[in-house]
N, C-alpha and C positions, 0 to 999 in steps of 0.2 A: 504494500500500500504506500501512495505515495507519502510525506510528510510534507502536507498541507497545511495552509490555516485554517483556523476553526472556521473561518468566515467563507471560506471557499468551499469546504468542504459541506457545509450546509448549505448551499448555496446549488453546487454539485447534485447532494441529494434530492434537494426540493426539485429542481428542473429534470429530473429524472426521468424518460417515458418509460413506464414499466410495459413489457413483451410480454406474452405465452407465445410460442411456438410449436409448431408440431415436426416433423422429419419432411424436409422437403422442402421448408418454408424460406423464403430468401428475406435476411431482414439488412441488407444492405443491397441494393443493385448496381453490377455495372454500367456506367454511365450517366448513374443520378447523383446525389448528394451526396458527399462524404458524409459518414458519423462515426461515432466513437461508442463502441459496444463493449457493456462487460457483461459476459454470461454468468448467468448466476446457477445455473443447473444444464444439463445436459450440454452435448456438444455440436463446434460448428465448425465448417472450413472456408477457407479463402480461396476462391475458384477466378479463375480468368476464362473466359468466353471466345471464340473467332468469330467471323461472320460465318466460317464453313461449320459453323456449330461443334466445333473441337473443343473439350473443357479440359482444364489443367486442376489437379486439387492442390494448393500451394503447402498450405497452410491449416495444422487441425487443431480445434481448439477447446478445452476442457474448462469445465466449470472456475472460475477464477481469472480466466482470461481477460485482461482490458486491451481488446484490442486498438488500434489507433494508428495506422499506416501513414495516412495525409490530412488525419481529419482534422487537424487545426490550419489546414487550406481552405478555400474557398473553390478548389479545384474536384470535378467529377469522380467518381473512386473510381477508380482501374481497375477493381477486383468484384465480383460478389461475394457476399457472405453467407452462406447456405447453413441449412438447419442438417444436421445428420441423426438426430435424434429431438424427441421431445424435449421445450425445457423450458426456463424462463431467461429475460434479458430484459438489462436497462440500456438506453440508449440517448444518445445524446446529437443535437445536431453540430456540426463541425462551429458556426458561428457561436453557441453556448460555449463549448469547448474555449475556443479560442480568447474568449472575453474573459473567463475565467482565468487562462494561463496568463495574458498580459496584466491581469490585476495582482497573479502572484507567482513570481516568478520561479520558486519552488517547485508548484505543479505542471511548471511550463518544463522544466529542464527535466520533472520526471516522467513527462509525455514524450518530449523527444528521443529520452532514452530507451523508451517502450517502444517506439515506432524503430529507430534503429535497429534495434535487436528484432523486431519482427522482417523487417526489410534482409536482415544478412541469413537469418534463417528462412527467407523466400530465394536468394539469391543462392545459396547453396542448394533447396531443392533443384532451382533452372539449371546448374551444374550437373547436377545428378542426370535429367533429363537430356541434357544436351549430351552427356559424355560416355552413360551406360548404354549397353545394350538392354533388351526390352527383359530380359532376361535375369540378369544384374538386378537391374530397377527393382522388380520385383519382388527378388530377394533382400535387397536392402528397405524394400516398404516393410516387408514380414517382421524385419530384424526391427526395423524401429517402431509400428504400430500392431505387433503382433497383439497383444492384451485388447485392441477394438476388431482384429480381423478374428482370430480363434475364438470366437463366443459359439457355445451352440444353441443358445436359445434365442439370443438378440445382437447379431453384430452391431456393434457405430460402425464400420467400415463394410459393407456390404460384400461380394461379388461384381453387383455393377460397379459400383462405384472404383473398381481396380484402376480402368481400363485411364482415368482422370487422374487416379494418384497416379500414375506411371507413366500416362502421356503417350500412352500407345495405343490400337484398335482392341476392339473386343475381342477380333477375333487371334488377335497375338496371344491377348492375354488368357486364353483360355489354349490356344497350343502351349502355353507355358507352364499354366495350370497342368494338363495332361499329362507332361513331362514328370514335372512334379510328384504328380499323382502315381506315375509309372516307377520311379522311383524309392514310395511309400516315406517319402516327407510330407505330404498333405493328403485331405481327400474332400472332395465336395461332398456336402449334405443340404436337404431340402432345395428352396431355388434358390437362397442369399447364399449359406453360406458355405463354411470352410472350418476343418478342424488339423491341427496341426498332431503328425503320428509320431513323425521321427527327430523331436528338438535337438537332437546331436549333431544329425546329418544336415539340417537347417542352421547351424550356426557354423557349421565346416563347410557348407556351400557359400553361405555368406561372407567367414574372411577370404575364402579363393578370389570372393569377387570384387 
């Protein structure tokens, strides 16, 4: 949390729009308004959009999250920010934001540092994308979001939803899946999801790659 003054911080709270959300729900869209979100329950991710309708999942984000990329601009957000699960969220518009940070400088320098650190971890995902194979990718999604992808009752990370984290077609990611599967490190179950069989051989594929 940041260390605010007590004047900002109530101030903060009171202008608050309180969310429900459900799985699916976009409460930030590309090319509308910047804001400044913190979720307060369930999780969300930062997605980039083409026009050829290609989606990137940047960014995933857990209860506690304030996120804040650019939202003390005035400038469009770049990104949407999609619901992956039910939950709640406060939200803020980037001009609140903003008046708040120039009245105390404090919260401004702990927003920038927020947006920072979200930016260098968007900016290593786009490495990751640009420089693995579809394959790699995949294995390094498991290795860091395995705890949302192996659920057997309710993934946050679906099966659709691979094809976004990893920046490749559906149909890679399911000959990758296969592979996998032919190997007995994973196995699909129902239509979402994925259970992981063989965590040894899943963390020996992962440093090779």
């Amino acid at each position: 949390r940041p260390d605010v003054a007590v004047g900002t911080r109530r101030e903060r709270d009171r202008s608050a729009r309180m969310r429900t959300f459900r799985r699916g729900d976009v409460l930030v869209a590309q090319g509308r308004e910047s804001q400044v979100v913190l979720l307060l329950d369930g999780f969300g991710a930062i997605r980039r959009g083409s026009r050829e309708g290609k989606q990137l999942l940047l960014f995933v984000a857990s209860a506690g999250e304030f996120l804040c990329v650019n939202a003390v601009t005035f400038a469009e957000s770049p990104f949407d920010l999609t619901c992956l699960t039910d939950g709640t969220a406060a939200t803020w518009s980037g001009r609140q934001i903003r008046e708040l940070a120039a009245d105390d400088p404090a919260f401004g320098l702990w927003l920038l540092d927020r947006a920072v650190a979200i930016g260098l971890q968007v900016t290593a995902r786009v490495d990751t994308l640009a420089f693995l194979d579809a394959r790699r990718r995949l294995l390094r999604a498991f290795a860091e979001h395995g705890d949302l992808v192996f659920d057997r009752r309710q993934p946050v990370i679906s099966r659709s939803d691979l094809p976004a984290l990893v920046g490749t077609s559906r149909e890679m990611v399911a000959r990758c899946l296969r592979h996998f599967e032919a190997e007995g490190i994973v196995a699909r179950i129902g239509r979402t999801g994925l259970v992981l069989r063989d965590a040894d051989r899943l963390r020996q594929e992962t440093e090779r790659a």
